[in-house]
mmCIF entry with sequence, helices, sheets and N, C-alpha, C, O atoms, coordinates in Angstrom:
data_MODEL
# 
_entry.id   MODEL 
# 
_entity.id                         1 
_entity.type                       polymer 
_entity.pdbx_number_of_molecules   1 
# 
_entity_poly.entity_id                      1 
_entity_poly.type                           'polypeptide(L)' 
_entity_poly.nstd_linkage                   no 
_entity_poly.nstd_monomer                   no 
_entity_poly.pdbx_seq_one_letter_code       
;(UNK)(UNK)(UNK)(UNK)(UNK)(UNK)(UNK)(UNK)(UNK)(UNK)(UNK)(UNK)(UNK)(UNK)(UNK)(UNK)
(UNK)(UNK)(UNK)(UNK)(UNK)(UNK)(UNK)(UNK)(UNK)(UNK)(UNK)(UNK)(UNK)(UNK)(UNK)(UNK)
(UNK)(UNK)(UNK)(UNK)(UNK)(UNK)(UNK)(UNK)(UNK)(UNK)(UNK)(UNK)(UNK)(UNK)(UNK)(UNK)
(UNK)(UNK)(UNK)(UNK)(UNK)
;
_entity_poly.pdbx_seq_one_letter_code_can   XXXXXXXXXXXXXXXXXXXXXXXXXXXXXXXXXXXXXXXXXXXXXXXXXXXXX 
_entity_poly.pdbx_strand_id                 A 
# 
loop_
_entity_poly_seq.entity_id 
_entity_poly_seq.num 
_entity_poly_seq.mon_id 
_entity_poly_seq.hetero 
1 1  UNK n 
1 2  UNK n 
1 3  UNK n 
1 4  UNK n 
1 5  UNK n 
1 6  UNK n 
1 7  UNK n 
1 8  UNK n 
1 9  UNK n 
1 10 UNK n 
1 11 UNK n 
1 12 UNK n 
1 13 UNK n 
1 14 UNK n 
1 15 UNK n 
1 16 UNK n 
1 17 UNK n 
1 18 UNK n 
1 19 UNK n 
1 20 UNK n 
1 21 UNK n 
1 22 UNK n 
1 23 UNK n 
1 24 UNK n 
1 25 UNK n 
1 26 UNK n 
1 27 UNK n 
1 28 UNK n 
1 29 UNK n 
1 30 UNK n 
1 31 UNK n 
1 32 UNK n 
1 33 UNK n 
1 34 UNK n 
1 35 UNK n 
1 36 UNK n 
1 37 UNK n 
1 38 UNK n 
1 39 UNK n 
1 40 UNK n 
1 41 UNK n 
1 42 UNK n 
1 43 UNK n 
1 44 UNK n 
1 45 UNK n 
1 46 UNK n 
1 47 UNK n 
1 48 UNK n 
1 49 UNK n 
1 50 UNK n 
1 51 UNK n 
1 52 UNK n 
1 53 UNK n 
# 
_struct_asym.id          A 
_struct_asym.entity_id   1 
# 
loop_
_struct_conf.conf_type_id 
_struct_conf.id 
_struct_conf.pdbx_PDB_helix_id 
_struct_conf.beg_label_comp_id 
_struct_conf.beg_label_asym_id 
_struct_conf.beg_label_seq_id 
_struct_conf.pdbx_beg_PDB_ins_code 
_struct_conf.end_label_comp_id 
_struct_conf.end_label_asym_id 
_struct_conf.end_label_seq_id 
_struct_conf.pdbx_end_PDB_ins_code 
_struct_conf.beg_auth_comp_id 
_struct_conf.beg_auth_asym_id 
_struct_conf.beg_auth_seq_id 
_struct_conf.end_auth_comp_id 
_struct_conf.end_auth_asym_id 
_struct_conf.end_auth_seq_id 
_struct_conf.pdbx_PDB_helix_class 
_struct_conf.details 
_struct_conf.pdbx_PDB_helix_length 
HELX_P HELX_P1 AA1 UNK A 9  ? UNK A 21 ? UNK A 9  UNK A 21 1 ? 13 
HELX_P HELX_P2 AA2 UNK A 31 ? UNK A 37 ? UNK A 31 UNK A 37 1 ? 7  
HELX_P HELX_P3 AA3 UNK A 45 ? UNK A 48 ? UNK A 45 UNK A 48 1 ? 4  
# 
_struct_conf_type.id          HELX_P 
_struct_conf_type.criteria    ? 
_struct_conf_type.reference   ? 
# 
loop_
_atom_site.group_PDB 
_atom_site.id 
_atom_site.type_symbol 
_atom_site.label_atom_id 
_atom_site.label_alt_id 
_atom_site.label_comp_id 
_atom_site.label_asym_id 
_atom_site.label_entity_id 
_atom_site.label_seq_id 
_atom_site.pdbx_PDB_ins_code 
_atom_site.Cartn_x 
_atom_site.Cartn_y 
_atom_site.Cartn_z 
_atom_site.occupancy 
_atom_site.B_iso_or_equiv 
_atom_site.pdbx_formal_charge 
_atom_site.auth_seq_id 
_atom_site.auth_comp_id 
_atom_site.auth_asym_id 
_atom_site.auth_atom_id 
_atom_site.pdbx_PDB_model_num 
ATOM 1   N N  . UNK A 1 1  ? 46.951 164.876 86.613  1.00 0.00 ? 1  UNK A N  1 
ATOM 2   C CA . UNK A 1 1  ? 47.768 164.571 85.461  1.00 0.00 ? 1  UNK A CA 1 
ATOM 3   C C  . UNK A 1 1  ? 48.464 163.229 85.663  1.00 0.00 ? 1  UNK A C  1 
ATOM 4   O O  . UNK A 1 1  ? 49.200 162.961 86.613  1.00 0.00 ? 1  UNK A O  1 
ATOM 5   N N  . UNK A 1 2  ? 48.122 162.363 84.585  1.00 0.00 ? 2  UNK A N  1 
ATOM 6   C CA . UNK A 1 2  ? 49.426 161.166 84.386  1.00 0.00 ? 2  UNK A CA 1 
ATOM 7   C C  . UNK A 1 2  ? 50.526 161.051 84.572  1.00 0.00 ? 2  UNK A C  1 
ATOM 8   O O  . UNK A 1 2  ? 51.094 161.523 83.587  1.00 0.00 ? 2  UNK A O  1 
ATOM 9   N N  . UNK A 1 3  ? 51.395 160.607 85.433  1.00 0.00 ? 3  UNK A N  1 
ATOM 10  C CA . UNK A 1 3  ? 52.993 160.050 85.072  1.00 0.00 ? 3  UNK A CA 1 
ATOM 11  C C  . UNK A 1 3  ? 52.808 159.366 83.665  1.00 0.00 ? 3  UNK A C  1 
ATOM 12  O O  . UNK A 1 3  ? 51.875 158.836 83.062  1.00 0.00 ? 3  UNK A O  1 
ATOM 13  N N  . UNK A 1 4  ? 54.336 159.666 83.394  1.00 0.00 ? 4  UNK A N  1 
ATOM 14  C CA . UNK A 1 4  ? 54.563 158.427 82.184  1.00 0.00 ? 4  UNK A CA 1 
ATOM 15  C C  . UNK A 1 4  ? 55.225 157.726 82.558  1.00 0.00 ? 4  UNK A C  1 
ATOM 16  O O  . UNK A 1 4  ? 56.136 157.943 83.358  1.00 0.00 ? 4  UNK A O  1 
ATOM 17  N N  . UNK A 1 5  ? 54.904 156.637 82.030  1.00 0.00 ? 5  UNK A N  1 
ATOM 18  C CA . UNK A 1 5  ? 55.328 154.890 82.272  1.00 0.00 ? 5  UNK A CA 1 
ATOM 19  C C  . UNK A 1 5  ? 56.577 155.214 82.868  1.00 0.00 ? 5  UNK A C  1 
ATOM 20  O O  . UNK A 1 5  ? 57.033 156.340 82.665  1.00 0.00 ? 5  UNK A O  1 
ATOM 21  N N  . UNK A 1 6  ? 57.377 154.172 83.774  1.00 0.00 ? 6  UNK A N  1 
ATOM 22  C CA . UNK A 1 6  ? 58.690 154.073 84.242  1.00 0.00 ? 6  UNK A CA 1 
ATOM 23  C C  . UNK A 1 6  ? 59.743 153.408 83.321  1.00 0.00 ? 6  UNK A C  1 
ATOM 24  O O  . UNK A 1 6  ? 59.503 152.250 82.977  1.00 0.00 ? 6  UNK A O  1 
ATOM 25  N N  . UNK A 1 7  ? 60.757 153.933 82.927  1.00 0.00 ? 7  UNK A N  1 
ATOM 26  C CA . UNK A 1 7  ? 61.627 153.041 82.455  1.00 0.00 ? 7  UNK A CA 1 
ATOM 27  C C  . UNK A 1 7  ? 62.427 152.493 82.526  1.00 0.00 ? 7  UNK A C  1 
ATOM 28  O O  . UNK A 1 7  ? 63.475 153.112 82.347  1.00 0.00 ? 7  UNK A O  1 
ATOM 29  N N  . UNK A 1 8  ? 62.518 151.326 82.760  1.00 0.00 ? 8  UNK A N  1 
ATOM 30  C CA . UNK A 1 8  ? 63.623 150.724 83.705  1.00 0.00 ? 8  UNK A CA 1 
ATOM 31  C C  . UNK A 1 8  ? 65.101 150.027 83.082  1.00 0.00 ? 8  UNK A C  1 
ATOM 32  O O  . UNK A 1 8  ? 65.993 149.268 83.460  1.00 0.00 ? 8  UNK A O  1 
ATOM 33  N N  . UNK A 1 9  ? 64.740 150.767 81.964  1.00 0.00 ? 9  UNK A N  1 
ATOM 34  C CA . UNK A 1 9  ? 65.727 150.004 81.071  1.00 0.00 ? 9  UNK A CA 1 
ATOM 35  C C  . UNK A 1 9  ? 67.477 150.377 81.405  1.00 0.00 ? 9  UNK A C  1 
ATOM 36  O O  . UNK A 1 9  ? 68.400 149.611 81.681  1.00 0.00 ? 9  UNK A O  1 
ATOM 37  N N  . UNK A 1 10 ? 67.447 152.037 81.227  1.00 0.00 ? 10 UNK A N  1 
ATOM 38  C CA . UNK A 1 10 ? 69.254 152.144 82.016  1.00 0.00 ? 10 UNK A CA 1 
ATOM 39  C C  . UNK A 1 10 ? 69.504 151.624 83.350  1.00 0.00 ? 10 UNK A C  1 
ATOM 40  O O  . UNK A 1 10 ? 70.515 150.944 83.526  1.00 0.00 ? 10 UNK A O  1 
ATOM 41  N N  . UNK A 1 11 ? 68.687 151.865 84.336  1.00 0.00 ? 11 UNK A N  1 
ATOM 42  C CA . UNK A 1 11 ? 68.732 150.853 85.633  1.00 0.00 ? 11 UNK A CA 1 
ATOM 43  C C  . UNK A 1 11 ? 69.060 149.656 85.468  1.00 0.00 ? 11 UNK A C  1 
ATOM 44  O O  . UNK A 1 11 ? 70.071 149.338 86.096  1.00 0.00 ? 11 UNK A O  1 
ATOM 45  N N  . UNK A 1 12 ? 68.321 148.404 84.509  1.00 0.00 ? 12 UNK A N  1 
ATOM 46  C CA . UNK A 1 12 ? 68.929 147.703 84.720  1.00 0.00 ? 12 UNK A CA 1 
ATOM 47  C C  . UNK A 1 12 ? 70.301 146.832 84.056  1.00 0.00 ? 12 UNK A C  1 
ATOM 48  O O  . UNK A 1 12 ? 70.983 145.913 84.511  1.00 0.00 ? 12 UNK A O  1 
ATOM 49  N N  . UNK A 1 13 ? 70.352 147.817 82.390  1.00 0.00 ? 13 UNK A N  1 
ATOM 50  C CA . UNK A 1 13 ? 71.506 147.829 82.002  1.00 0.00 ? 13 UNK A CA 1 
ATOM 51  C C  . UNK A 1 13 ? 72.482 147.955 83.057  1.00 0.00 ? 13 UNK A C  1 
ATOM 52  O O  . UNK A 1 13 ? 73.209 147.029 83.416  1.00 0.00 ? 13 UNK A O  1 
ATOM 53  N N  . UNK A 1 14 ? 72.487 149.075 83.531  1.00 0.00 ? 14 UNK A N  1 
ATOM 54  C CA . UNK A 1 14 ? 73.673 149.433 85.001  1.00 0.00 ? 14 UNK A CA 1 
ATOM 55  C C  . UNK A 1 14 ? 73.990 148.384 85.289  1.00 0.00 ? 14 UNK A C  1 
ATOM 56  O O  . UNK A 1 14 ? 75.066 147.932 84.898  1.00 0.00 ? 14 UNK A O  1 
ATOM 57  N N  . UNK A 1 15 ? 73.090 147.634 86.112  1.00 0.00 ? 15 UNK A N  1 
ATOM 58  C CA . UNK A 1 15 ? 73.380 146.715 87.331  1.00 0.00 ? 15 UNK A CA 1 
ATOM 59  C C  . UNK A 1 15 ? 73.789 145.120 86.659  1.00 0.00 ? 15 UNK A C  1 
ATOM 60  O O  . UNK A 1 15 ? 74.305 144.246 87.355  1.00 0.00 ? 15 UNK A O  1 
ATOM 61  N N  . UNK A 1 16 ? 73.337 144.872 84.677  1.00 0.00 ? 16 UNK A N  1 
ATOM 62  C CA . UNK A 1 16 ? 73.673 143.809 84.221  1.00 0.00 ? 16 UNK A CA 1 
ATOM 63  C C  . UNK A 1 16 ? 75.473 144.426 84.115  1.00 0.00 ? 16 UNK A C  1 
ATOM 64  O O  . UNK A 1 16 ? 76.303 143.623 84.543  1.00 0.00 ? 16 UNK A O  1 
ATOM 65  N N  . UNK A 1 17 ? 76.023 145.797 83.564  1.00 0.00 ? 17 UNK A N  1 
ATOM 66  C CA . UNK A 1 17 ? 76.895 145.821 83.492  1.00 0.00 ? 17 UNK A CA 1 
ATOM 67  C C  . UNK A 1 17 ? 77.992 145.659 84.760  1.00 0.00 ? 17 UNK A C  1 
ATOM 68  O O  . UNK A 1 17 ? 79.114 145.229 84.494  1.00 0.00 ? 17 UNK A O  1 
ATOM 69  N N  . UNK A 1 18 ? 77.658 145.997 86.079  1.00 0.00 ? 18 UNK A N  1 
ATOM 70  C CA . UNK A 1 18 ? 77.705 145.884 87.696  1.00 0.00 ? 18 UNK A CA 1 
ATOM 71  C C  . UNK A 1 18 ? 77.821 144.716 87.575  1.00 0.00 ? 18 UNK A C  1 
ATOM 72  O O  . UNK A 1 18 ? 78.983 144.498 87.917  1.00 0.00 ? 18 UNK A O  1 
ATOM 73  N N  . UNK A 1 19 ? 77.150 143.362 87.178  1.00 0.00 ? 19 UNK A N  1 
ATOM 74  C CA . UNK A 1 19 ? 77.259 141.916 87.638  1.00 0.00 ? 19 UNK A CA 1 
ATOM 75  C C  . UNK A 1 19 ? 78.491 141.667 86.476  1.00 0.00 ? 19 UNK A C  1 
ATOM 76  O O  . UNK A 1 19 ? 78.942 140.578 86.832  1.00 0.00 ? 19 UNK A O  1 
ATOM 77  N N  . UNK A 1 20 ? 78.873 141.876 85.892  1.00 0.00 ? 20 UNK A N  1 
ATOM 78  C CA . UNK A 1 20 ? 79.560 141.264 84.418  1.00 0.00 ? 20 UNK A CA 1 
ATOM 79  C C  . UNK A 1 20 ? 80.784 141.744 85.253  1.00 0.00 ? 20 UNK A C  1 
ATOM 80  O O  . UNK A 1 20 ? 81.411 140.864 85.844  1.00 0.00 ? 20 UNK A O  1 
ATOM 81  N N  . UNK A 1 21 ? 81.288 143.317 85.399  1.00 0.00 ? 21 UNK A N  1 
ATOM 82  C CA . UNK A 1 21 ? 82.678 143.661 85.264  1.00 0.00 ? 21 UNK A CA 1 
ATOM 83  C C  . UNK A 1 21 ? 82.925 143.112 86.741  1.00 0.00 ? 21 UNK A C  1 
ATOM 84  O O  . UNK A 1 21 ? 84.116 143.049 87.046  1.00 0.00 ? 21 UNK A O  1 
ATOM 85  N N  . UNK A 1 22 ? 81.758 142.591 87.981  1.00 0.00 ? 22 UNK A N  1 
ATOM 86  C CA . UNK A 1 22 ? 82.167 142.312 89.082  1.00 0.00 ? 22 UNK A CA 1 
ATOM 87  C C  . UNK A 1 22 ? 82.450 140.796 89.181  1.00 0.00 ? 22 UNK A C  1 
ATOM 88  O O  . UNK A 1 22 ? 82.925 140.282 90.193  1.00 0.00 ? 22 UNK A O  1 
ATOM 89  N N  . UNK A 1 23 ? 82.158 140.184 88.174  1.00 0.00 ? 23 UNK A N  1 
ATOM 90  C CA . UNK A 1 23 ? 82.583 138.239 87.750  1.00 0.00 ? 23 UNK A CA 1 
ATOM 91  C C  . UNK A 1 23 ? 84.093 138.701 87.089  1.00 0.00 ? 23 UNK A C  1 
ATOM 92  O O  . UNK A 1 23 ? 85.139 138.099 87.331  1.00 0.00 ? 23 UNK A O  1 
ATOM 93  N N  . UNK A 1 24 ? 83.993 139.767 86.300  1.00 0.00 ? 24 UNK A N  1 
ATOM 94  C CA . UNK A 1 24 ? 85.725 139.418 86.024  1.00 0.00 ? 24 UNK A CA 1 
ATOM 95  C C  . UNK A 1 24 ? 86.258 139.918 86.396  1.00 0.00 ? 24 UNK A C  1 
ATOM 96  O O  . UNK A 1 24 ? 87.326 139.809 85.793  1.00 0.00 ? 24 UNK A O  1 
ATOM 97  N N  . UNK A 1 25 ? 86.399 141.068 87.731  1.00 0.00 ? 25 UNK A N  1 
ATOM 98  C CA . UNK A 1 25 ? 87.130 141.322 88.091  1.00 0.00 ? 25 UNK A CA 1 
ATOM 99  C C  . UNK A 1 25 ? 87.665 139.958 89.395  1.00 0.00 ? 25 UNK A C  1 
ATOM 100 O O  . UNK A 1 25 ? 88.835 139.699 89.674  1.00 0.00 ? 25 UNK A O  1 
ATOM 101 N N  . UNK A 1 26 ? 86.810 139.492 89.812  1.00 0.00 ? 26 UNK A N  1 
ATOM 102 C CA . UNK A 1 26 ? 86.788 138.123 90.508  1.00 0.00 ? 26 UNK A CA 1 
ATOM 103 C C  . UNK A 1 26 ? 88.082 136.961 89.732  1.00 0.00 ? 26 UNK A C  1 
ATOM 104 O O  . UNK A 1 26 ? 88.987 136.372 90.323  1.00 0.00 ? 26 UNK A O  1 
ATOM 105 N N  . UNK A 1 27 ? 87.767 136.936 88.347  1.00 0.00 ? 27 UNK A N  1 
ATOM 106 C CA . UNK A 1 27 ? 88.956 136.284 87.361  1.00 0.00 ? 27 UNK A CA 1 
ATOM 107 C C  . UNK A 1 27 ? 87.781 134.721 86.630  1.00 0.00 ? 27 UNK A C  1 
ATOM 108 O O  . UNK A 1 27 ? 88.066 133.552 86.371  1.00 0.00 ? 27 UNK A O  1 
ATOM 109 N N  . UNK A 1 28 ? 86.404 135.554 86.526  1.00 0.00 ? 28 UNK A N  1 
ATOM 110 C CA . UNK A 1 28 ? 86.057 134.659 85.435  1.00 0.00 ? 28 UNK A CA 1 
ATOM 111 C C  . UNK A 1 28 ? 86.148 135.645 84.307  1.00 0.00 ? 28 UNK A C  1 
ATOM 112 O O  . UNK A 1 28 ? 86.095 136.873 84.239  1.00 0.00 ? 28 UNK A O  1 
ATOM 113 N N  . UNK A 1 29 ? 86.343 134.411 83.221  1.00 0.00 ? 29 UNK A N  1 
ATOM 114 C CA . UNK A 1 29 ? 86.882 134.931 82.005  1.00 0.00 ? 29 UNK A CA 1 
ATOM 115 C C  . UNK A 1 29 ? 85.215 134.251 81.200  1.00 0.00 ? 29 UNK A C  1 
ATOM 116 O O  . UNK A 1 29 ? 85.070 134.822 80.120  1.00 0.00 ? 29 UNK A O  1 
ATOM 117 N N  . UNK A 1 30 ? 84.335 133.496 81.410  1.00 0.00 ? 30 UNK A N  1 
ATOM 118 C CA . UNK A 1 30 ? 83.385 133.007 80.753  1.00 0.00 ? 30 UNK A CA 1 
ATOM 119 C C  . UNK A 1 30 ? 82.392 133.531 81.524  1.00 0.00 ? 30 UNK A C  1 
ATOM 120 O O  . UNK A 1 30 ? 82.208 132.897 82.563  1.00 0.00 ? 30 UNK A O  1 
ATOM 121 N N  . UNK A 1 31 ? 81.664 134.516 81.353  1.00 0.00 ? 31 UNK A N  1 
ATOM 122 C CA . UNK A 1 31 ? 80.337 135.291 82.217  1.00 0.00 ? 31 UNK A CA 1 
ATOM 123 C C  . UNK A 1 31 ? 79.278 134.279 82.019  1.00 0.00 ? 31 UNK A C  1 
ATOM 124 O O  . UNK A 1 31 ? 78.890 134.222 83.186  1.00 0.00 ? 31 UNK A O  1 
ATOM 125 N N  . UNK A 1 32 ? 78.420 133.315 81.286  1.00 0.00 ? 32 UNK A N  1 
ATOM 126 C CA . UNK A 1 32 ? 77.895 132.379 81.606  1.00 0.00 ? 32 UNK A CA 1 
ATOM 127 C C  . UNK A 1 32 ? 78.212 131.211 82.397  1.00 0.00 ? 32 UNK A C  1 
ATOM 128 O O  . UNK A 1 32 ? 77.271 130.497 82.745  1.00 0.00 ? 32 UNK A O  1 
ATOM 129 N N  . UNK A 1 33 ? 79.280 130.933 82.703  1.00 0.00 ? 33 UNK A N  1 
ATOM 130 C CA . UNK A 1 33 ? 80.084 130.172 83.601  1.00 0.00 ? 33 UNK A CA 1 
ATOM 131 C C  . UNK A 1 33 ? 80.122 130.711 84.679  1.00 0.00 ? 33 UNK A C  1 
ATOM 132 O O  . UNK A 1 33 ? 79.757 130.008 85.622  1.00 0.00 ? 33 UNK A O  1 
ATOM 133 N N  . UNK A 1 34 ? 80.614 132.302 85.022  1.00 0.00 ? 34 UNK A N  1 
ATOM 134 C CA . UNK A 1 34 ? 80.784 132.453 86.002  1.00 0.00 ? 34 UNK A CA 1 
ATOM 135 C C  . UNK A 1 34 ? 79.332 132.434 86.832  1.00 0.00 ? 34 UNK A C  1 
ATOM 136 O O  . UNK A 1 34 ? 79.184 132.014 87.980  1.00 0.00 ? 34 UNK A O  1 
ATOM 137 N N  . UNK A 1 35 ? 78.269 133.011 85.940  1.00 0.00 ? 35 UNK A N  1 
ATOM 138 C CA . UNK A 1 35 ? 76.873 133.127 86.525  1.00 0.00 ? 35 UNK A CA 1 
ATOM 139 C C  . UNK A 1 35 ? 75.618 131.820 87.006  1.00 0.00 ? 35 UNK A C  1 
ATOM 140 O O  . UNK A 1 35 ? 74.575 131.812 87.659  1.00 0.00 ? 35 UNK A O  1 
ATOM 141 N N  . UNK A 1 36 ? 76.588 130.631 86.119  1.00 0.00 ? 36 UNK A N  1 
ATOM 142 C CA . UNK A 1 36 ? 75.880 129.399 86.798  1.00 0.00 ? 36 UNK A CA 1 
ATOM 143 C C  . UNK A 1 36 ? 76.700 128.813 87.889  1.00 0.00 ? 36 UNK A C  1 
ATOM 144 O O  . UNK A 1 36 ? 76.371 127.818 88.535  1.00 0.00 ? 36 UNK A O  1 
ATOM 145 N N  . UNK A 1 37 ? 78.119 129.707 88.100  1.00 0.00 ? 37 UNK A N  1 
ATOM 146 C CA . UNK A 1 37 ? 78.615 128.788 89.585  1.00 0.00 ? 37 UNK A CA 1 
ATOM 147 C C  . UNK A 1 37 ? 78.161 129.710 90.906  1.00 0.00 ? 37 UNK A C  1 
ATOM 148 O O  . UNK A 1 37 ? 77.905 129.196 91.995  1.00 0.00 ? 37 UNK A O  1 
ATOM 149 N N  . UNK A 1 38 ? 78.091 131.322 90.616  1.00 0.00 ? 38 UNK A N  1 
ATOM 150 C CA . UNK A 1 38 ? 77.095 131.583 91.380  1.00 0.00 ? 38 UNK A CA 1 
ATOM 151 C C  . UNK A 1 38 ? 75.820 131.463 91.719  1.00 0.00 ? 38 UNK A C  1 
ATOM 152 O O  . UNK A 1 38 ? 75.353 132.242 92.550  1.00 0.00 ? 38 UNK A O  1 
ATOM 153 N N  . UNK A 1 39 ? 75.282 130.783 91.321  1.00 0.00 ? 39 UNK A N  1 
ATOM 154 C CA . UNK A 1 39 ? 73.640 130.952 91.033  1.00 0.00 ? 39 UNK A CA 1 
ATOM 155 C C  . UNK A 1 39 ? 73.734 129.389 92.121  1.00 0.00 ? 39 UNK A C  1 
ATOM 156 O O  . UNK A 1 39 ? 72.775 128.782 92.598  1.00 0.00 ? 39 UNK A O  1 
ATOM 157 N N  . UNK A 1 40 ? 74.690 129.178 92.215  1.00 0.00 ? 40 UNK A N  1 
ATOM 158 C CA . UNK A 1 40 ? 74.579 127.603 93.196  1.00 0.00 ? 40 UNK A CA 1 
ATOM 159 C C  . UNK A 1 40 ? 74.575 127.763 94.328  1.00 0.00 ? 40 UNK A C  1 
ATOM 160 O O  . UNK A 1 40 ? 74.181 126.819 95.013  1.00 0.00 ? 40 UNK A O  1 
ATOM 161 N N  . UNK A 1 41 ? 74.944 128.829 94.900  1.00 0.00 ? 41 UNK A N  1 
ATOM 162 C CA . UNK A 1 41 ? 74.813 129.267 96.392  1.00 0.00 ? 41 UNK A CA 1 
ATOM 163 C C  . UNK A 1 41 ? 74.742 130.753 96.543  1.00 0.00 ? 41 UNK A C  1 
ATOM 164 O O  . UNK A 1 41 ? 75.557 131.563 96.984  1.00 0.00 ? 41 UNK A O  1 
ATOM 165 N N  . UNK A 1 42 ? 73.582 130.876 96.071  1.00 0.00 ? 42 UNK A N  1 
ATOM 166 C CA . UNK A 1 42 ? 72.791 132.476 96.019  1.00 0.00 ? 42 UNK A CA 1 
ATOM 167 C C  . UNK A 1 42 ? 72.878 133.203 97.397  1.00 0.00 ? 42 UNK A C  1 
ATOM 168 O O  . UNK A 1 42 ? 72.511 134.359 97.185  1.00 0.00 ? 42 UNK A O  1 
ATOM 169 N N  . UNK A 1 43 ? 73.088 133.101 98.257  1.00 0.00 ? 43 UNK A N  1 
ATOM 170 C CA . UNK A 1 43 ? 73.017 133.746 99.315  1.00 0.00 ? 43 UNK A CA 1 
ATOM 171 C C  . UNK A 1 43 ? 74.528 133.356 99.965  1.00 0.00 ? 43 UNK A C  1 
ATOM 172 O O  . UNK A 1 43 ? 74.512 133.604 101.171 1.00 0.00 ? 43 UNK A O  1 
ATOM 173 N N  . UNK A 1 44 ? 75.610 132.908 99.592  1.00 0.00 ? 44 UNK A N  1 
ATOM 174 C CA . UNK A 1 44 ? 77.071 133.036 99.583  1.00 0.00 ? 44 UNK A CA 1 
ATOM 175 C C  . UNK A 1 44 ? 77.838 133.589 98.698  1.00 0.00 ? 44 UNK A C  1 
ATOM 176 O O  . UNK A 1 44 ? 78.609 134.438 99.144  1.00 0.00 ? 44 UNK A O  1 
ATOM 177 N N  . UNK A 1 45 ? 77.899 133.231 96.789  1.00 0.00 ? 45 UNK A N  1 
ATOM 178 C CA . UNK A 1 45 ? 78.708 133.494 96.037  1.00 0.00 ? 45 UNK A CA 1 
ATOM 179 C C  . UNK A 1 45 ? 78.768 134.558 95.474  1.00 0.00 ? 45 UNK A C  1 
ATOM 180 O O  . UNK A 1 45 ? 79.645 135.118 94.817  1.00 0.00 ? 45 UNK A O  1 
ATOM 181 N N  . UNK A 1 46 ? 77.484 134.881 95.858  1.00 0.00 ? 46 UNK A N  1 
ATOM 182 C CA . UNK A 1 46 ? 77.814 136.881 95.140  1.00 0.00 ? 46 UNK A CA 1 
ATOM 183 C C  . UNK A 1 46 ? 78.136 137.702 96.367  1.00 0.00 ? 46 UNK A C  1 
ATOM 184 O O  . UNK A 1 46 ? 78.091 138.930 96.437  1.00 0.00 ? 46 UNK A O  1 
ATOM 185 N N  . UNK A 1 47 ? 78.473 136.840 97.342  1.00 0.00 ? 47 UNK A N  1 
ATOM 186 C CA . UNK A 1 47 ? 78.667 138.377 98.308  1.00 0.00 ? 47 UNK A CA 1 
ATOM 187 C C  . UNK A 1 47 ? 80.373 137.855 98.468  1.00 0.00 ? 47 UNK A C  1 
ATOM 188 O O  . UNK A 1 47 ? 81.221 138.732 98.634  1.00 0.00 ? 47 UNK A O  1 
ATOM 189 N N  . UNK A 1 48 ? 80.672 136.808 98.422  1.00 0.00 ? 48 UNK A N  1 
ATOM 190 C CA . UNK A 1 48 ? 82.062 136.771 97.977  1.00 0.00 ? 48 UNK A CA 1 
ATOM 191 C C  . UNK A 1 48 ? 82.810 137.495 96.887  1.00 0.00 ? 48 UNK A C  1 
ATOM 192 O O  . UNK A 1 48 ? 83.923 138.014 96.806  1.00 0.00 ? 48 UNK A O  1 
ATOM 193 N N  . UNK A 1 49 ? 81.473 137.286 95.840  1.00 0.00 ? 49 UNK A N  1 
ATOM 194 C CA . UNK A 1 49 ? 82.420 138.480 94.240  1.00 0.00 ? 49 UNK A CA 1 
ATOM 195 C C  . UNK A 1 49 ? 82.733 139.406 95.002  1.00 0.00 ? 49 UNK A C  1 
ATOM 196 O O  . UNK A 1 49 ? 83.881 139.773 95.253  1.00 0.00 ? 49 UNK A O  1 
ATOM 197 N N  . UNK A 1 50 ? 81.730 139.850 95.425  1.00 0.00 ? 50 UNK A N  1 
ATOM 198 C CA . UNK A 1 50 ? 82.051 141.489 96.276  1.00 0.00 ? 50 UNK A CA 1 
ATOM 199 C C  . UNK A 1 50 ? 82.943 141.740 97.367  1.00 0.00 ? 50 UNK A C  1 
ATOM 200 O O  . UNK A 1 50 ? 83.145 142.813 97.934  1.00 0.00 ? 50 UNK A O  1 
ATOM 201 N N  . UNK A 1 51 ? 83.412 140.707 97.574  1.00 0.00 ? 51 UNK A N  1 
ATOM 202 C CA . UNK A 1 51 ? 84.264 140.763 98.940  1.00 0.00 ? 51 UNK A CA 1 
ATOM 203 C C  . UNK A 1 51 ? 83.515 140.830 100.266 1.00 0.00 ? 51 UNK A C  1 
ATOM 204 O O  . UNK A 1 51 ? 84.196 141.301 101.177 1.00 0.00 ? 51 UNK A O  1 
ATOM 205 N N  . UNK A 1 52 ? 82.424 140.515 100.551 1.00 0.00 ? 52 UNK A N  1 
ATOM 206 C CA . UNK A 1 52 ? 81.677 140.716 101.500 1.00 0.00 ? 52 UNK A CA 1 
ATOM 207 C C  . UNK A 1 52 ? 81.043 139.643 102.698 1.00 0.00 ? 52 UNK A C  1 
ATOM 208 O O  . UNK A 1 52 ? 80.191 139.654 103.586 1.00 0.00 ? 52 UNK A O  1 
ATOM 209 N N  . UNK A 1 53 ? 82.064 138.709 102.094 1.00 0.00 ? 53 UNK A N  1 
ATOM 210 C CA . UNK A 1 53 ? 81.880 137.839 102.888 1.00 0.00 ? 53 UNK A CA 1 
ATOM 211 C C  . UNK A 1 53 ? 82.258 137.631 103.990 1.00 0.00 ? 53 UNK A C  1 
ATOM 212 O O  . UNK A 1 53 ? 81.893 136.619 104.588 1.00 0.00 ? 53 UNK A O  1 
# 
């Protein structure tokens, strides 16, 4: 018997809503702003949102 297709759609809603409330809780107020000053040092600035640095 077939599986049916996977849907990945609430997964990755989740994790877009996970990146959004974790930029403002950080104290960006512009989520496209905040996501092009992370995106500049991908393997530093999101583990800072998170405190994980």
């Amino acid at each position: 018997m077939e599986r049916p297709p996977l849907n990945l759609t609430t997964p990755m809603a989740t994790l877009r809503s996970f990146a959004i409330n974790q930029l403002r809780t950080a104290g960006h107020t512009n989520i496209a702003a905040g996501l092009r000053t992370t995106a500049l040092r991908p393997y530093e600035r999101p583990l800072a949102v998170l405190g994980l640095n």
